[in-house]
C-alpha angles and dihedrals in degrees: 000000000000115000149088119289097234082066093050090084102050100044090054089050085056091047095055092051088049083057091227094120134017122211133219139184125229116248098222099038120032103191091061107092121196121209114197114183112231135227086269091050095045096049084052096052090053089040090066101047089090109055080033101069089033094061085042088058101044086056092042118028098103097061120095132235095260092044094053095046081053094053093045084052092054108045086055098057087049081057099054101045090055 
């Protein structure tokens, strides 16, 4: 997930009245807040692998093996360093 942690809270509300995940508290520590995803948000999830991997592969697709593995390279480094 890509966002802004103010909006954390509130996507994950949406999710919950969606029914897609349910939320618990941790007994010993209450500040720790436990999200589960449903059968509905599970379904959901495995419902957009596919289009997924096929949107993946039209933006892709061109790219050869070598280059990919560059660009995943890449990507993780700018991750690190952020």
């Amino acid at each position: 997930m890509v966002t802004r942690d103010p909006d954390i809270t509130r996507m994950m509300d949406r999710l919950e009245s969606r029914g897609l995940i349910s939320r618990g508290r941790a007994k010993e520590d209450r500040r720790i807040v436990t999200h589960i995803l449903t059968r509905d948000g599970m379904d959901l999830v495995n419902a957009l692998d596919e289009p997924v991997e096929k949107a993946n592969k039209e933006a892709l697709g061109h790219m050869s093996r070598a280059r990919l593995r560059e660009l995943i390279a890449l990507l993780e480094e700018l991750r690190a360093g952020w």
